[in-house]
N, C-alpha and C positions, 0 to 999 in steps of 0.2 A: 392506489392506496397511499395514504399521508398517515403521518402519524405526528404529532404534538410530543414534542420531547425535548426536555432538558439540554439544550446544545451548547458548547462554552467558548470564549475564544482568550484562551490564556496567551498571558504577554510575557518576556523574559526577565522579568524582575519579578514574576513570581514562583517560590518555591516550587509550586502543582504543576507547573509547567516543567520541571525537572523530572520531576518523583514520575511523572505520567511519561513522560521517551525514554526516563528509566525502565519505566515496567514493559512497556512496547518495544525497546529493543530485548530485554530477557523473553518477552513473549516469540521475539523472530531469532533467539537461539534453541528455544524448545523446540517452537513447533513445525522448523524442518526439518529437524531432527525425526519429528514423527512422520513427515510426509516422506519421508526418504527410505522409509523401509516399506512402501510401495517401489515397487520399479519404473521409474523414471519422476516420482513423487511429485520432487521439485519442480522439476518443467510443466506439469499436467496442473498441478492445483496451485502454487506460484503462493506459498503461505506471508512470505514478505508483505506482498501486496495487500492481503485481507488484511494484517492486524493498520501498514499505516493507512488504509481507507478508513477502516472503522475508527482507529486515532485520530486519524485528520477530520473527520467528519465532525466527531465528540469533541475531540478540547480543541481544535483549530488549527493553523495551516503552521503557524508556529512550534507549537509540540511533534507536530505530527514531519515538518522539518528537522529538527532535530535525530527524531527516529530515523527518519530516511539516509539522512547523512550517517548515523551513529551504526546503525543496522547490518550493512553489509561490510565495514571495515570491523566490528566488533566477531561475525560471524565469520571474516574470513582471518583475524588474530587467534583466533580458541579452535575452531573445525580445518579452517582449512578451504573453506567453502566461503562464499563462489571463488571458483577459480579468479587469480587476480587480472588474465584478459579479458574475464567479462564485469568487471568491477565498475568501469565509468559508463558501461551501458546499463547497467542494473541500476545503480545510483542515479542518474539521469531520469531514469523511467519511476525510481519513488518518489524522488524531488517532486516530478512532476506531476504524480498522483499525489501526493501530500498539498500540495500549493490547488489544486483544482478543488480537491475533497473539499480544504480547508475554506476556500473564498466561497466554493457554493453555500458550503450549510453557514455560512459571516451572514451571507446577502442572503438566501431567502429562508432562513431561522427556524428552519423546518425538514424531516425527512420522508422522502416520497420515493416507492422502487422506479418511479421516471425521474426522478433528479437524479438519483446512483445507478442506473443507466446512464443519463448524458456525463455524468463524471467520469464513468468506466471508457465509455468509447470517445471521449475528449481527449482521455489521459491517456488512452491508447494511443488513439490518432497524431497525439505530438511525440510519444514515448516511441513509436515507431518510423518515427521521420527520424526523431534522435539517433536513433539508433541504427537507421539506413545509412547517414549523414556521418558516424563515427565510425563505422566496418564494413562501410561500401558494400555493402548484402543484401538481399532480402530475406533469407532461408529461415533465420533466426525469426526475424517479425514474423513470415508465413506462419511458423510451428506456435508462434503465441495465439494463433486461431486455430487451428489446425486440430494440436494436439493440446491448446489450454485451455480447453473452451468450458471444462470440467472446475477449472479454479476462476473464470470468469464469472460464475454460474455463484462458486461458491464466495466470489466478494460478494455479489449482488445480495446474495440472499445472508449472508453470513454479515455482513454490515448494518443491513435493516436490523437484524436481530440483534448485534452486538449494541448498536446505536439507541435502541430502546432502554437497557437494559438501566434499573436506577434511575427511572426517569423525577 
């Protein structure tokens, strides 16, 4: 399934390119908020990651940059949340979804749930070395299959849909 849609790639000298990791980090202080009153929310549907796929995808690797950096220092100054040792692995692993999302939908200018497949498990695949490579573990990456396979589901599907959306 492809779908023809409006995709952007804003650069830092324009305004939209603010206003928009504006809205997307407000967007990743709501809506863990909601996933957190599930019991273990956060771990299971991994809300960060949906809003900057869907960001990085729509206005490009640079917005959705910003977000990723801006996201969990913003979230853990006001909640409290993520804890701050897991702060350079969280951060590392949106970088790195923001920067995939953004160069794929640059280069082939279009959205297809097999391209946000190869993005999802790209940006896994480097985001869990990162993160092997920073806390000498594996436990943590196992549980992002394991037990996240519920918020994996819901980038995929939840990004097609956000990514349409105003086309």
């Amino acid at each position: 399934m492809e779908a023809n849609v409006r995709l952007y790639s804003l650069d830092y000298d324009e305004a939209k390119t603010y206003l928009w990791a504006t809205v997307f980090v407000a967007c990743n202080l709501i809506l863990p908020q909601l996933f957190h009153l599930i019991p273990q929310g956060g771990i299971i549907f991994a809300p960060l990651s949906l809003v900057i796929l869907a960001g990085s995808y729509k206005f490009g690797w640079k917005t959705g940059l910003l977000a990723a950096l801006a996201s969990p220092l913003v979230n853990h100054a006001v909640t409290g949340m993520p804890a701050w040792e897991v702060m350079p692995v969280m951060t590392f692993k949106l970088v790195t979804l923001a920067l995939v999302a953004g160069l794929v939908a640059q280069h082939f200018k279009t959205v297809s749930l097999s391209l946000l497949i190869g993005v999802i498990l790209v940006s896994m695949a480097i985001g869990c070395l990162g993160e092997f490579i920073l806390t000498g573990g594996i436990a943590a990456t196992i549980a992002d299959f394991t037990i996240g396979w519920p918020g994996l589901l819901l980038m995929l599907f939840g990004t097609w849909g956000i990514v349409q959306l105003r086309n």
